[in-house]
mmCIF file of the C-alpha atoms, coordinates in Angstrom:
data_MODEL
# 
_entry.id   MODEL 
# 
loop_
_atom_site.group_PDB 
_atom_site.id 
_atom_site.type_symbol 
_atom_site.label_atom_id 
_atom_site.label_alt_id 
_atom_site.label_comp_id 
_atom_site.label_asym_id 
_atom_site.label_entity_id 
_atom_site.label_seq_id 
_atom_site.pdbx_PDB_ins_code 
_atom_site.Cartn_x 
_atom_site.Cartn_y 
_atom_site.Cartn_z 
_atom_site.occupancy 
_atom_site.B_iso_or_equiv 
_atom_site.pdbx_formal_charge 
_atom_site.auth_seq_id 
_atom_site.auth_comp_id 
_atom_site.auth_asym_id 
_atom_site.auth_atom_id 
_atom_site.pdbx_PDB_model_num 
ATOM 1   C CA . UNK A 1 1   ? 19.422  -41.488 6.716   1.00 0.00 ? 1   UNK A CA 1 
ATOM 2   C CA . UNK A 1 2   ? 15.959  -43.052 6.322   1.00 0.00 ? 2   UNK A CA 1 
ATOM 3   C CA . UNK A 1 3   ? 13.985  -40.690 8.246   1.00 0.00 ? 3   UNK A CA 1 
ATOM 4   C CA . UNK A 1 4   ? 16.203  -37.383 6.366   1.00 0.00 ? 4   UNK A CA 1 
ATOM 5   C CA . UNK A 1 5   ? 14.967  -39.006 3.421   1.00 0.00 ? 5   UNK A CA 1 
ATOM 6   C CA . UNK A 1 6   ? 11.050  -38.996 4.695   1.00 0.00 ? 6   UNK A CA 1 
ATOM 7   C CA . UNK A 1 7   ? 11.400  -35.694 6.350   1.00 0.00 ? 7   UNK A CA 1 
ATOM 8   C CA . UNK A 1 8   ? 12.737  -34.174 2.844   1.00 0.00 ? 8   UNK A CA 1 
ATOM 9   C CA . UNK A 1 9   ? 10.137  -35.994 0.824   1.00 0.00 ? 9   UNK A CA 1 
ATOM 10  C CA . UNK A 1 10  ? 7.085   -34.532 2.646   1.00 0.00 ? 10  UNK A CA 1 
ATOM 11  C CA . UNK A 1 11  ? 8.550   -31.004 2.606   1.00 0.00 ? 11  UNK A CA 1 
ATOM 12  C CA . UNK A 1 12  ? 8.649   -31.574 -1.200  1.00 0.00 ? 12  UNK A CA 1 
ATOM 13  C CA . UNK A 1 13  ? 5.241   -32.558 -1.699  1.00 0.00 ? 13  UNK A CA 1 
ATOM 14  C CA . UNK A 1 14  ? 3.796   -30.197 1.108   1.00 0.00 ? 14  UNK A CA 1 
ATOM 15  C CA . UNK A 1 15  ? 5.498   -26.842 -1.110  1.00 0.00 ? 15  UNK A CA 1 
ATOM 16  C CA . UNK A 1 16  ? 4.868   -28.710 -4.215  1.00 0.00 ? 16  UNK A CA 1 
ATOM 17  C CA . UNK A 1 17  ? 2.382   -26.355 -6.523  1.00 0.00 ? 17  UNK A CA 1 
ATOM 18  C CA . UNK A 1 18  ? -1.178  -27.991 -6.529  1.00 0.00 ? 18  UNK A CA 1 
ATOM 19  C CA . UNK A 1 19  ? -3.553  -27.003 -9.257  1.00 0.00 ? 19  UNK A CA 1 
ATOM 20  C CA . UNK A 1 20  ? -6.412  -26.345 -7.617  1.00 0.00 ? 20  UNK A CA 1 
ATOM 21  C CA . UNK A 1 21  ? -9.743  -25.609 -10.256 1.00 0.00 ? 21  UNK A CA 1 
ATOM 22  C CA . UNK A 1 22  ? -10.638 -22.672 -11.471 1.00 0.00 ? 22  UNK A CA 1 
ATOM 23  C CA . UNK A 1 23  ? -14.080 -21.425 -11.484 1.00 0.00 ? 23  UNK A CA 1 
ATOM 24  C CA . UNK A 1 24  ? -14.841 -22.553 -14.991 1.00 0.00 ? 24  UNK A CA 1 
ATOM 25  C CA . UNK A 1 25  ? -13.763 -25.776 -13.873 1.00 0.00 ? 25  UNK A CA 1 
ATOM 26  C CA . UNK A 1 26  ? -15.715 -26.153 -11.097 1.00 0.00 ? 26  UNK A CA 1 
ATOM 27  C CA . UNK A 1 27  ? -18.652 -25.564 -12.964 1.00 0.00 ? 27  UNK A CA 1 
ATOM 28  C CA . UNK A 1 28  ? -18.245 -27.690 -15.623 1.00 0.00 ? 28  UNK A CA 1 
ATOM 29  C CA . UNK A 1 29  ? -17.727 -30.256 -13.246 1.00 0.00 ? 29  UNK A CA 1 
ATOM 30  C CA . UNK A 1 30  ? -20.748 -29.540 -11.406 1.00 0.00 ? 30  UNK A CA 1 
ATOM 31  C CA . UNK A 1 31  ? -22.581 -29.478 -14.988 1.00 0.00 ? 31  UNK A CA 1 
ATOM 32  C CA . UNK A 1 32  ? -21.396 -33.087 -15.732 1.00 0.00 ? 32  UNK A CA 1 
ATOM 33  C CA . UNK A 1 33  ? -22.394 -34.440 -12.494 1.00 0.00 ? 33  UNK A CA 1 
ATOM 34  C CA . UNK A 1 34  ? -25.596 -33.363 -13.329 1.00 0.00 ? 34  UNK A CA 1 
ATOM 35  C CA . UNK A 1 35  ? -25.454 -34.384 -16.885 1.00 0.00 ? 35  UNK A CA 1 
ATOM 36  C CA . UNK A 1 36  ? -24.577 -38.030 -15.056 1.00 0.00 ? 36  UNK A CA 1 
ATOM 37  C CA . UNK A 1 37  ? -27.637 -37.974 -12.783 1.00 0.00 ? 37  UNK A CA 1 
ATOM 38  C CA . UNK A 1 38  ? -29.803 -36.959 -14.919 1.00 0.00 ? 38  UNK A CA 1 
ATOM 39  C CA . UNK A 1 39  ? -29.071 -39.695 -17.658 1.00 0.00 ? 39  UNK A CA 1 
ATOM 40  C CA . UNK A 1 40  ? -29.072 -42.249 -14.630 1.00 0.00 ? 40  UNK A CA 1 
ATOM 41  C CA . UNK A 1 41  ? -32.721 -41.012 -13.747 1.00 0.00 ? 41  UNK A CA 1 
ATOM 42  C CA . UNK A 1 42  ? -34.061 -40.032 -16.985 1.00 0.00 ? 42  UNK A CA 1 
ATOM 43  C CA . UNK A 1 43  ? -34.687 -36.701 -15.599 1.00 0.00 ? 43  UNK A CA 1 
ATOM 44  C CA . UNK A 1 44  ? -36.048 -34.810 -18.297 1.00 0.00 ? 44  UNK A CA 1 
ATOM 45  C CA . UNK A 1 45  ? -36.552 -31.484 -16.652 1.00 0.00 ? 45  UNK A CA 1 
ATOM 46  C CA . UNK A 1 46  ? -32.605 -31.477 -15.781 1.00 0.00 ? 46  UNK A CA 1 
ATOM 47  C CA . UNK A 1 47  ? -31.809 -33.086 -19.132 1.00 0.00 ? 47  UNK A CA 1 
ATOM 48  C CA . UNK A 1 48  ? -33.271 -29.911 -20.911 1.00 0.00 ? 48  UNK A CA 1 
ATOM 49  C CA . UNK A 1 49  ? -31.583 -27.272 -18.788 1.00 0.00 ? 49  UNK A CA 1 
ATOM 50  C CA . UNK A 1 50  ? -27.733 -28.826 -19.018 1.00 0.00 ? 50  UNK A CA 1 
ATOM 51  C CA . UNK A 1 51  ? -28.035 -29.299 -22.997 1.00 0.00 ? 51  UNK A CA 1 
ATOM 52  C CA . UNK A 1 52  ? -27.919 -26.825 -25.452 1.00 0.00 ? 52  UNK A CA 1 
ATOM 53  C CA . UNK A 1 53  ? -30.840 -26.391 -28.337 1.00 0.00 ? 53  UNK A CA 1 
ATOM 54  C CA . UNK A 1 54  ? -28.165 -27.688 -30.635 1.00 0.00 ? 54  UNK A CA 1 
ATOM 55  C CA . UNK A 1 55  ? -27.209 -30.825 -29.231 1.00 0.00 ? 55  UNK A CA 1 
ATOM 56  C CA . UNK A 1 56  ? -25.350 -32.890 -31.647 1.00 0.00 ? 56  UNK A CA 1 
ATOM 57  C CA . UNK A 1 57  ? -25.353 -36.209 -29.659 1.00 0.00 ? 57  UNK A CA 1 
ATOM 58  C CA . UNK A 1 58  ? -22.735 -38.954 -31.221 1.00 0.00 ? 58  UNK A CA 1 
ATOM 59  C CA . UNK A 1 59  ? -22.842 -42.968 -29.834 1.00 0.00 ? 59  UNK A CA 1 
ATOM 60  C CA . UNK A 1 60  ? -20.065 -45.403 -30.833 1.00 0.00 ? 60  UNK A CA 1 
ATOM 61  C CA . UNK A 1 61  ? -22.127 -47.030 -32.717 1.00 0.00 ? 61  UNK A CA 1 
ATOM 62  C CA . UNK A 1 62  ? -22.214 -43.897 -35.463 1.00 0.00 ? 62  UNK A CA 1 
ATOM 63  C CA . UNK A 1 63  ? -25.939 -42.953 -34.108 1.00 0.00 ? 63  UNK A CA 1 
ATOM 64  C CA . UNK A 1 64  ? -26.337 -39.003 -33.972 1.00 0.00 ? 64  UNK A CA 1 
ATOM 65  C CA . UNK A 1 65  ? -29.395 -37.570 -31.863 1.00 0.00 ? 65  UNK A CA 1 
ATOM 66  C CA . UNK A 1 66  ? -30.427 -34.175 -31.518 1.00 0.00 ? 66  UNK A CA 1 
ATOM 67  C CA . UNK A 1 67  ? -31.624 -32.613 -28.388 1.00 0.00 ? 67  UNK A CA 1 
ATOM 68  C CA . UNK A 1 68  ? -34.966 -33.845 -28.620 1.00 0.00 ? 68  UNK A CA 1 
ATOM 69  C CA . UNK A 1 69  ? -33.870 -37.743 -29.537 1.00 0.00 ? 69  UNK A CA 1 
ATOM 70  C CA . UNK A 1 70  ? -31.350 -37.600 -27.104 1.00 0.00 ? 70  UNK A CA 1 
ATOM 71  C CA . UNK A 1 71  ? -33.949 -37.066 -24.390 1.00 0.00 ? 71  UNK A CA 1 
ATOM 72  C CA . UNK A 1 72  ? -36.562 -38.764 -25.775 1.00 0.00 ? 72  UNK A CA 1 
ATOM 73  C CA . UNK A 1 73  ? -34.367 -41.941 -25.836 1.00 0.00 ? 73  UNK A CA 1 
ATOM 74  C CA . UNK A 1 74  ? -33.807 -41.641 -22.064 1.00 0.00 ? 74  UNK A CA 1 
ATOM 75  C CA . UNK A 1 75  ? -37.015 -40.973 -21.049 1.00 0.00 ? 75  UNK A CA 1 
ATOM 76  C CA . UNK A 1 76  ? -38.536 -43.853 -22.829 1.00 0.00 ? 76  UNK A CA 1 
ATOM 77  C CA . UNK A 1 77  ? -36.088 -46.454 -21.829 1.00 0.00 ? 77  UNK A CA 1 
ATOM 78  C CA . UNK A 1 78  ? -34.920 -46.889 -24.988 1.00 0.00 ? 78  UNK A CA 1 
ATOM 79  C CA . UNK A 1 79  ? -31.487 -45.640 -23.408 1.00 0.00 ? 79  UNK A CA 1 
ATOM 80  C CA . UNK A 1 80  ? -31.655 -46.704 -19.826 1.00 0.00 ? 80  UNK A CA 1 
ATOM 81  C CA . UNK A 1 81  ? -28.669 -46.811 -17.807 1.00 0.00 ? 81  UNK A CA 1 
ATOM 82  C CA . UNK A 1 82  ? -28.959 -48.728 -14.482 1.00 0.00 ? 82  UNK A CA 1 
ATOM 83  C CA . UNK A 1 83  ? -25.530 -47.585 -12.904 1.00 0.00 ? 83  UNK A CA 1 
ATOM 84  C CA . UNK A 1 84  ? -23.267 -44.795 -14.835 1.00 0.00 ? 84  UNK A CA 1 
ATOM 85  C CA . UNK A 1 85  ? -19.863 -43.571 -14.077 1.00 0.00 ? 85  UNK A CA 1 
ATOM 86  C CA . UNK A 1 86  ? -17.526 -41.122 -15.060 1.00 0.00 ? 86  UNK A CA 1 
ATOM 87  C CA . UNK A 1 87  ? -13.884 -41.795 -14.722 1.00 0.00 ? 87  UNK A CA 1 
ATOM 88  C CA . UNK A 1 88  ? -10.494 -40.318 -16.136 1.00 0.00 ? 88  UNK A CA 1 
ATOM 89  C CA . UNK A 1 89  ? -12.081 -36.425 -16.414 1.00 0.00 ? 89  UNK A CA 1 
ATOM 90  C CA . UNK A 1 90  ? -10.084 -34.132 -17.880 1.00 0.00 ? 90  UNK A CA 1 
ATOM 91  C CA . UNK A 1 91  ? -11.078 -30.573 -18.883 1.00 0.00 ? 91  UNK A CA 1 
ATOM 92  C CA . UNK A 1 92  ? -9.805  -28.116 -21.275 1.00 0.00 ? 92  UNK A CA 1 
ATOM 93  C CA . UNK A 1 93  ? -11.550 -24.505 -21.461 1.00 0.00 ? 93  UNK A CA 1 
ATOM 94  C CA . UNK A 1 94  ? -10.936 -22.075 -24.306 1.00 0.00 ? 94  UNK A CA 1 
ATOM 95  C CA . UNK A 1 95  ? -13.193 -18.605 -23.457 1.00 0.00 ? 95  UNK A CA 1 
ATOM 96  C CA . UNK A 1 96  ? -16.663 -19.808 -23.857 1.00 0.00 ? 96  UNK A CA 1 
ATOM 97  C CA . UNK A 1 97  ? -16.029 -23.207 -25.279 1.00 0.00 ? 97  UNK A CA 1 
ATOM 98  C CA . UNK A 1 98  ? -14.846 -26.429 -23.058 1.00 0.00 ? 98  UNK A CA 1 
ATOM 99  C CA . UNK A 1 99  ? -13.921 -30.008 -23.999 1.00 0.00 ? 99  UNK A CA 1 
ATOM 100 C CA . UNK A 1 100 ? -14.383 -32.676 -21.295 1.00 0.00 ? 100 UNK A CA 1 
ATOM 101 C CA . UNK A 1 101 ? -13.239 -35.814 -22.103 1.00 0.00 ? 101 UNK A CA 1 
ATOM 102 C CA . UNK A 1 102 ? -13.819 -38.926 -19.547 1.00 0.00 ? 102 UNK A CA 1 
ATOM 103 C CA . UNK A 1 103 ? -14.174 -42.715 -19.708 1.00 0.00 ? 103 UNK A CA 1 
ATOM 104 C CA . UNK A 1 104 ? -17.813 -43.695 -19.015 1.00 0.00 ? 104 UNK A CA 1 
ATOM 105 C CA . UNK A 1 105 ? -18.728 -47.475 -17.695 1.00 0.00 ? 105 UNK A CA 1 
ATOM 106 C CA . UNK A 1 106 ? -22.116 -48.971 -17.409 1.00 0.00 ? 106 UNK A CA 1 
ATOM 107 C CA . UNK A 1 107 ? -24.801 -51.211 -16.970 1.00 0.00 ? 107 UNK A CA 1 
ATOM 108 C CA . UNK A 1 108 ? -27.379 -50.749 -18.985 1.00 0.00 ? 108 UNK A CA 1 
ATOM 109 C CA . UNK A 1 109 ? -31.219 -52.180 -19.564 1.00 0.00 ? 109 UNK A CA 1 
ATOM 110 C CA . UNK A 1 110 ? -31.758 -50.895 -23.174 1.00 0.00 ? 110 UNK A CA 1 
ATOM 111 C CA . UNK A 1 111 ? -34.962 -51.265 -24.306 1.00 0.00 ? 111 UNK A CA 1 
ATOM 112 C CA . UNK A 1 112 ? -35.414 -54.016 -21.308 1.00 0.00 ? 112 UNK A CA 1 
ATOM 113 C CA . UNK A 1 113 ? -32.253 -55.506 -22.225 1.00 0.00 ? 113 UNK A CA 1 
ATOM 114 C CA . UNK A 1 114 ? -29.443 -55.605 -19.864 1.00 0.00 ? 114 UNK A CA 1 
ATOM 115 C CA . UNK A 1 115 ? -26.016 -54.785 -20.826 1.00 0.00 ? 115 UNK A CA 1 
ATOM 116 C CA . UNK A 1 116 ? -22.489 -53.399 -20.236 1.00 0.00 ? 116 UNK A CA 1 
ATOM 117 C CA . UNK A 1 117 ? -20.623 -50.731 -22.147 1.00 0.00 ? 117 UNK A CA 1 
ATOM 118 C CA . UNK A 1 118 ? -17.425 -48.917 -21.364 1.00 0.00 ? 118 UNK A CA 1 
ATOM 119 C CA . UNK A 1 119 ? -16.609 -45.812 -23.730 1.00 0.00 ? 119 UNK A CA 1 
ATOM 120 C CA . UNK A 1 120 ? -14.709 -42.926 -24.062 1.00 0.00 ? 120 UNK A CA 1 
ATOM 121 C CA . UNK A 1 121 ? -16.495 -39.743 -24.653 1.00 0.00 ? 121 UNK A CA 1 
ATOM 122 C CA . UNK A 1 122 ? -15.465 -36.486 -25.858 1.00 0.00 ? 122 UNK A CA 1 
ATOM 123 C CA . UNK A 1 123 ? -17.730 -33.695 -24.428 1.00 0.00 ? 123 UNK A CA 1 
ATOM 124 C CA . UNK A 1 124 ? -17.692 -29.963 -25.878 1.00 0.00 ? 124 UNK A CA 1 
ATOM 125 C CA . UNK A 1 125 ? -19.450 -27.439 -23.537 1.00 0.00 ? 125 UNK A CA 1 
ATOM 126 C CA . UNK A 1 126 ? -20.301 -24.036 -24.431 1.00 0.00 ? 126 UNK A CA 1 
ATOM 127 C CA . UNK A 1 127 ? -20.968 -21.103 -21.510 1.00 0.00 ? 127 UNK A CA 1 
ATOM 128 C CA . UNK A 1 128 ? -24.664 -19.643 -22.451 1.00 0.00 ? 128 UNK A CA 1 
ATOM 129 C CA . UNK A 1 129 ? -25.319 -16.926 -20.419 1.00 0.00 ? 129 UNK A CA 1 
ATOM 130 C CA . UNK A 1 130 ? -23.816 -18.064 -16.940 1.00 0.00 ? 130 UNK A CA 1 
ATOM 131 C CA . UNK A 1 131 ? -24.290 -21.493 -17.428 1.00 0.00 ? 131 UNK A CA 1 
ATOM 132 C CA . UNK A 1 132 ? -22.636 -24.420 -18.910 1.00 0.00 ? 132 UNK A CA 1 
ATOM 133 C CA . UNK A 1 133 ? -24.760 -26.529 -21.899 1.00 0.00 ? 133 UNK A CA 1 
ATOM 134 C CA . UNK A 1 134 ? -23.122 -29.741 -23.568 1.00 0.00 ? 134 UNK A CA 1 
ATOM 135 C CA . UNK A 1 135 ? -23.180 -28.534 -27.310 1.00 0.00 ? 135 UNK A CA 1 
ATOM 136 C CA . UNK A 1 136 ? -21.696 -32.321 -28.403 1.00 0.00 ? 136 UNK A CA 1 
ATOM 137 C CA . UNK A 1 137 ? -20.842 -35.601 -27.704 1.00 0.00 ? 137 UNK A CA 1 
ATOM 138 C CA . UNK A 1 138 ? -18.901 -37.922 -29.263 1.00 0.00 ? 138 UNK A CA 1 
ATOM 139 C CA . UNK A 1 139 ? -18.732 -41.788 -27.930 1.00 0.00 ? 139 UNK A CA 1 
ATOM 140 C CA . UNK A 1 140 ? -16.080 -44.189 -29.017 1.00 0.00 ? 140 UNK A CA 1 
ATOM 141 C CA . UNK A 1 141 ? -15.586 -47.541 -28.187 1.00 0.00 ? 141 UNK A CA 1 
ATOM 142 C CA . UNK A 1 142 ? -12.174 -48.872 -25.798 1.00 0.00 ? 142 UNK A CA 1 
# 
């Protein structure tokens, strides 16, 4: 009876549909995992290419950036993240506009001084040309 009851269960799951990404997907994915890295290093020249001209950048805190702030804040430590992770991604894409939302946990070194945060974040995306660029951000604390 037991092993019926195994033998049925992985035919279930192995006929089961799996959604698999779709190209739009994978790129945004690929986008935010360099959107990740780069914050991590303060890599400027990556930070510039994944974000659009119109950045609207929102922190928990109520804080909006631009493009320019948003960068600048990395590169001079006054955001400096010592680990960063993403976790809980979901995405949502509408033609050329996507919202990724994800759970993001960190240490940080702000300014020289360490600390922790853990945030939610609501991403939108827009496709420019044939790439992805984050368009906005909004943080909110959990």
């Amino acid at each position: 009876m037991a092993k019926s009851f195994l033998i049925a269960f992985f035919v279930l799951i192995s006929i089961s549909p799996v959604k698999s990404q779709t190209k739009s997907e994978k790129q945004l994915s690929a986008a935010l995992e360099q959107l990740r890295n780069a914050m991590l290093n303060a890599d400027k020249d990556v930070l510039e290419k994944v974000t659009s001209n119109q950045l609207s950048y929102g922190h928990s805190s109520g804080k909006i950036q631009t493009k320019s702030e948003f960068i600048s804040s990395l590169v001079t430590k006054e955001s400096d993240f010592v680990t960063l992770d993403f976790s809980n991604v979901t995405t949502v894409v509408s033609g050329k506009t996507a919202l990724v939302r994800h759970q993001l946990q960190a240490q940080t070194a702000d300014s020289g001084k360490p600390g922790t945060v853990k945030l939610g974040i609501l991403l939108v995306w827009q496709k420019q040309g044939s790439a992805w660029k984050l368009l906005g951000r909004q943080a909110y604390k959990i």
